[in-house]
N, C-alpha and C positions, 0 to 999 in steps of 0.2 A: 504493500500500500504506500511507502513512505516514499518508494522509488519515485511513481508518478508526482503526488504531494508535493514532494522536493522542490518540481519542475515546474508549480505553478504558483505564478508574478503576476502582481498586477503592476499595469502596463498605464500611464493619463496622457491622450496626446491633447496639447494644448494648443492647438490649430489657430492662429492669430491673438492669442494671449499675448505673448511676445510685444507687441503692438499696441497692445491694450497698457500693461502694466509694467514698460519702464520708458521713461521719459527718452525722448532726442535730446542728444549734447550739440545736434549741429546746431545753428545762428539761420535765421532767416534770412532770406538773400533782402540787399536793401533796396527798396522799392524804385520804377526807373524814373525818367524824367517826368514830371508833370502827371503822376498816378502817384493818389494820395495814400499815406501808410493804412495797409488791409485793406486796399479795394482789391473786387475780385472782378477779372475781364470774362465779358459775358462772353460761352461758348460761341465761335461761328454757327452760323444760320445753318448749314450744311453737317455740321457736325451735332447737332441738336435734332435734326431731322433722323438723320443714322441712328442716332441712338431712341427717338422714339420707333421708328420701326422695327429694330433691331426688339426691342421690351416688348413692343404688339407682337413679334415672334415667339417669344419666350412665355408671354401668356397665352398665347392661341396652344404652341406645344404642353404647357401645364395642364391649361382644363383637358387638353383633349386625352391626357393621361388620367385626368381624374373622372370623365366620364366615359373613360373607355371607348375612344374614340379614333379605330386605327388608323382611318382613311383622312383625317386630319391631324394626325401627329406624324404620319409619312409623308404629309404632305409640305411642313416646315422642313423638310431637309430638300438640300442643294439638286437639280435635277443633276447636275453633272458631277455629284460625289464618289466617291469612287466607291464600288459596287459593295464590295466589302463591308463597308460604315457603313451603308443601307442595311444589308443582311443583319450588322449586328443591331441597329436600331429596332428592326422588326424582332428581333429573338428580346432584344430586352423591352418593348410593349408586354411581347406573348408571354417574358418571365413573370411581370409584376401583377398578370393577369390574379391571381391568387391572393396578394400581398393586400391586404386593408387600409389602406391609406388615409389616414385624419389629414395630413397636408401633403400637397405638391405643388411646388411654386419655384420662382427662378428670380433672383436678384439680380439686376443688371447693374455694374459698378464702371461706368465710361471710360473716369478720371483713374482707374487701372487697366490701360491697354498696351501692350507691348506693340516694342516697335518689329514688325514684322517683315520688313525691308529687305531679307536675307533669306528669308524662306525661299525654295527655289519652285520652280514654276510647277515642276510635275506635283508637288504638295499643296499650293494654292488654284492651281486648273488654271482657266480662261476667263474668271470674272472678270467681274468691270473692274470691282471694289472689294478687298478684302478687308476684314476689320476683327483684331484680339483683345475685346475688352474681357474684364474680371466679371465672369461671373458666379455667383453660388448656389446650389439646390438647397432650398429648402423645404424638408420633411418631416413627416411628425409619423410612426405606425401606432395602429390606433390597436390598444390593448396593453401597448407598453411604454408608447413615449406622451407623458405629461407635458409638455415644452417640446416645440419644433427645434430641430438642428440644422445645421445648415454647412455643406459640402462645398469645397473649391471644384469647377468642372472648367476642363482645360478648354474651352468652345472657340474654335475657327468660324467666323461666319462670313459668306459670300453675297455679292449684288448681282445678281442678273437682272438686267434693262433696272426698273425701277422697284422689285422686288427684293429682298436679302431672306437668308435660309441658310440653316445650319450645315458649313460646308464638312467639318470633321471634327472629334473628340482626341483624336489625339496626335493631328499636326504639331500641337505649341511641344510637345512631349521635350524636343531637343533646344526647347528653349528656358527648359527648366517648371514649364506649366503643367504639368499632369491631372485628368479628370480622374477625380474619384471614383471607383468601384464599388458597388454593392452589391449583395450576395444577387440580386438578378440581373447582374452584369455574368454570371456564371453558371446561371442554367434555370428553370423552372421552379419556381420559389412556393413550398406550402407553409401555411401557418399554422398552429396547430394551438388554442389557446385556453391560458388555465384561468381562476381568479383573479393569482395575482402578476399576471404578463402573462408573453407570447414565447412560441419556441418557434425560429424561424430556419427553414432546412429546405432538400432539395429532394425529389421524387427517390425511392429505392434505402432511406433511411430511417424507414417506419419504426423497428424492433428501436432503435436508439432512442430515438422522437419519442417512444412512450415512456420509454423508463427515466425519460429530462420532466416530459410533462407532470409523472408522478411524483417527481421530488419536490418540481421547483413551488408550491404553495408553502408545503412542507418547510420547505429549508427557508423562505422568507419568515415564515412566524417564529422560526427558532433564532433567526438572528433577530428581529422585533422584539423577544424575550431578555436579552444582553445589553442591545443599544437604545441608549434614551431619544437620543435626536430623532426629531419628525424629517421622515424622506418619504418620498412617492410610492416605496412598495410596489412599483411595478419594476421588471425584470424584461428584458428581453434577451431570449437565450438565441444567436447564433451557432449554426453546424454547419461548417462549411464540406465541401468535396472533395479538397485538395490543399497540399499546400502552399499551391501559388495562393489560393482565393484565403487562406487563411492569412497571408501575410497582408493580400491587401486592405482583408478585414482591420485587420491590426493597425496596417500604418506606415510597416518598416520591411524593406526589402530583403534586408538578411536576418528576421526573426527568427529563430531556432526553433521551429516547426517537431522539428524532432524531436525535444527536448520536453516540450510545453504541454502539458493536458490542456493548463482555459487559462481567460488573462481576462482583464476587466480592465477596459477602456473608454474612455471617453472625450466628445468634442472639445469640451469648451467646460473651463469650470472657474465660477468665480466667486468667491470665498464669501467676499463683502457682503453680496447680499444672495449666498447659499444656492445661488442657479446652477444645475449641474445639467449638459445634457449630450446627447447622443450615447449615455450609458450604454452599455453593452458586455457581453459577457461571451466570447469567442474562445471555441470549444475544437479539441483537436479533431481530425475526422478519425484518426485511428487510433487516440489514447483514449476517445470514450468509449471505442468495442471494447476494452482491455482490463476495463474499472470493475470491481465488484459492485455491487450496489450498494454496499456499507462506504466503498473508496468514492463513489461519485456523490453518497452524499455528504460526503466528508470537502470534497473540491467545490459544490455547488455552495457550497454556506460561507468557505472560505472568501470566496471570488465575490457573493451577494453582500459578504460585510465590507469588501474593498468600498461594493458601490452606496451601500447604507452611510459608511461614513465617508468619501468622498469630500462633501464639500464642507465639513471639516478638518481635512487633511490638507495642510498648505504644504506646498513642493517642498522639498529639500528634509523636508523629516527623517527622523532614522527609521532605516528600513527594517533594523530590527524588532524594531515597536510597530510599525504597519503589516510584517508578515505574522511576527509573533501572534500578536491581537489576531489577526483574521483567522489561522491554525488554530488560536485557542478555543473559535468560536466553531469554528469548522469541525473540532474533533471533541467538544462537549456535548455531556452525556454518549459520547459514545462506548463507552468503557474500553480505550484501547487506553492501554497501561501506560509509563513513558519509555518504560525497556521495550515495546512495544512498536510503540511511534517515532521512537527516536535511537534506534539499536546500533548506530554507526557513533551516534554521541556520546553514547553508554559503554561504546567499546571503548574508547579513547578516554574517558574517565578512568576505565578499570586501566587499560595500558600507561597512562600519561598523565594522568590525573587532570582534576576542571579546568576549562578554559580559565587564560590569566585576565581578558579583555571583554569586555563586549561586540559582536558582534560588528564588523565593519561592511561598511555600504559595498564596495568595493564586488566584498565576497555574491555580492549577488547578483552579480555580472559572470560572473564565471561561469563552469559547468563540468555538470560531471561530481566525483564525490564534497568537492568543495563547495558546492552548491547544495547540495543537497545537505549539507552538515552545520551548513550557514541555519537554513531553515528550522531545522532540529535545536541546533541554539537558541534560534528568535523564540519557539513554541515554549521548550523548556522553562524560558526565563519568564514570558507569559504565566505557564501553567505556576511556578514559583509565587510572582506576585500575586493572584488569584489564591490560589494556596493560604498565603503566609498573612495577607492582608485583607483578601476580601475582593470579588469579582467589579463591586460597585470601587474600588481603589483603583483596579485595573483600568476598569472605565473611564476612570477621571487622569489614570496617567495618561491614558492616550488622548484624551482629547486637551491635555494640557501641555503635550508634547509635540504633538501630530498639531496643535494650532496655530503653533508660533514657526514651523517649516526649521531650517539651516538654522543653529545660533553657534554661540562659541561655549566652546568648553566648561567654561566658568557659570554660562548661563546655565547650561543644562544640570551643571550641580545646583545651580540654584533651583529650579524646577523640580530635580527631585527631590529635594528639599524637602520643595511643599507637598508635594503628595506622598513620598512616602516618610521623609524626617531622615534620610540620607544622601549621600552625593553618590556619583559615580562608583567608586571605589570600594564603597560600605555593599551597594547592590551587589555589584560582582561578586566580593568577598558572602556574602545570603546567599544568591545563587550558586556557590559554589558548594556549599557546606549543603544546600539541599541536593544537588547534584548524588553528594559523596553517600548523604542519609539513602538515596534512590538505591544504590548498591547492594545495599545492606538487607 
């Protein structure tokens, strides 16, 4: 059980946060002759046109996705696209056919358009006019997402005569623009829905799909049990086909596929005022055949406490308080022992005696038994404070640790201070003496 365990991380991508929450050092350029400080120069007439035709595009293509409308969502693309991008435009209509949609809409962002002056002709065809502004899908599935999210999509659009249509998705590719994938980028998409979320998968994954549907109500009220903070309770479990479609579920081109049973990830999360969204919980296609049912519901509770506490968790926190916590949630009331759940940890106590440190971030980038041994630490010293102090203690280290993201060393004695009335040093020296007591 511990093997798979080991290998599941959660994963937050922060997809324009960056942007959001640290300030530009550069200086404004100084205003020119005779253009008074912060006027802003009205777009040209021609480039304002573009761009409302281009958004009449992107809403004709939206509803016609949301009213299931094939012969006007083919009909917004380029006649002379190349044949390809057609086929796959029509396969991802006929995927989403299934998918429940609360929202589908397209954000058009002008003042982000590349300059495309180097694209070379077989990639942009014969239009008149080619045009690569910014734009975003924004979606919401309905059963699991409370709050729409919203996706970067790499969009080439073309003019012919006096009409413009989606010439391709993934022209800007080598310009560094890539459209986003989603699971009906990748084949035929069922939903399958419980209480409290959805389990989203692909045709021929039924026997998996029942045994996620039967946990996942399950496994949200036992983390609801632990954590005090109000989150949305819904879930949406992805099962992807492959491990291309798992990575681009994820995010990251070289994810360790191999490695990973499920990860919990998300669009956009902002702390201030608690919005978290495009949750998700991305699930291996071949470490969930592999899971006992007691091991998947051990992964499932783990991965739903990343996203319960979430928008509590500011970046840079230690990772051995965010994996610790979520294992301890994950593998409570299960009655698996710590020799048990942690038999790689327990060896190296008996051979080596306790770890000297706490758990470094580091280690959890790695892989293979160091990874996995990283994990086995983080749960240990979890199950220790729970133990020794009280599961509502636990609670409150994490959300007093996990709030305040990256500090320094001194701070974080201070913290633990407060929650448990020691520094750094005193905890490891606890955790180790419980470690030795575990032996015995």
């Amino acid at each position: 059980m511990r093997t798979w365990l080991g290998a599941a991380v959660a994963v937050v991508l922060l997809f324009g946060l960056t942007l959001v929450s640290i300030p530009g050092t550069g200086q404004a350029p100084a205003p020119g002759p005779g253009q008074p400080l912060g006027a802003v120069s009205p777009a040209p007439e021609a480039d304002q046109t573009r761009a409302a035709a281009v958004s009449d595009l992107l809403d004709r293509r939206a509803r016609a996705m949301r009213e299931r409308d094939e012969q006007a969502f083919l009909a917004t693309l380029d006649p002379d696209a190349d044949p390809e991008f057609v086929a796959a435009q029509r396969r991802l209509f006929a995927n989403l056919a299934k998918v429940p949609l609360a929202e589908w809409s397209y954000r058009l962002n002008p003042d982000d358009a590349l300059d495309i002056t180097d694209l070379p002709e077989e990639v942009t065809g014969a239009a008149a006019e080619v045009w690569a502004p910014g734009v975003d899908l924004r979606y919401a599935l309905r059963g699991g997402d409370v709050t729409p999210t919203q996706r970067a999509m790499g969009y080439l659009f073309a003019r012919q005569g006096d009409r413009w249509y989606l010439h391709s998705d993934n022209a800007l590719d080598r310009l560094g623009r890539r459209t986003w994938r989603g699971p009906w980028d990748f084949g035929p998409c069922l939903v399958t829905a419980t209480a409290h979320g959805i389990v989203l998968s692909h045709p021929g994954n039924e026997p998996t799909v029942k045994r996620l549907a039967g946990e996942l109500d399950s496994s949200v009220r036992a983390v609801g049990e632990l954590w005090p903070t109000r989150w949305s309770e819904r879930v949406v479990l992805l099962l992807p086909d492959s491990p291309a479609e798992m990575r681009a579920l994820v995010g990251a081109r070289d994810f360790p596929v191999d490695a990973v049973v499920a990860v919990a990830v998300a669009d956009r999360v902002d702390n201030a005022s608690r919005e978290v969204t495009g949750q998700r919980v991305v699930l291996s296609p071949t470490g969930m055949r592999a899971l006992s049912l007691s091991s998947l519901r051990v992964v499932l509770r783990h991965e739903i406490t990343h996203l319960a506490a979430r928008a509590d968790t500011v970046d840079g926190s230690p990772t051995w308080l965010l994996e610790g916590f979520a294992d301890y949630v994950g593998y409570r009331d299960s009655g698996v022992t710590l020799a048990e759940g942690a038999p790689d940890l327990m060896k190296r106590v008996r051979d080596e005696g306790p770890p000297r440190s706490l758990p470094e971030d580091h280690a959890f980038r790695s892989s293979g038994p160091e990874l996995d041994l990283a994990y086995q630490e983080s749960w240990s010293l979890a199950r220790f404070v729970a133990e020794e102090y009280g599961e509502d203690t636990l609670v409150r280290l994490y959300r007093t640790l996990a709030g305040v993201g990256a500090v320094s060393a001194r701070a974080t004695d201070s913290l633990l201070r407060q929650v448990l009335g020691m520094d750094r040093a005193a905890l490891v020296e606890g955790w180790q003496g419980y470690l030795a007591e575990s032996l015995e």
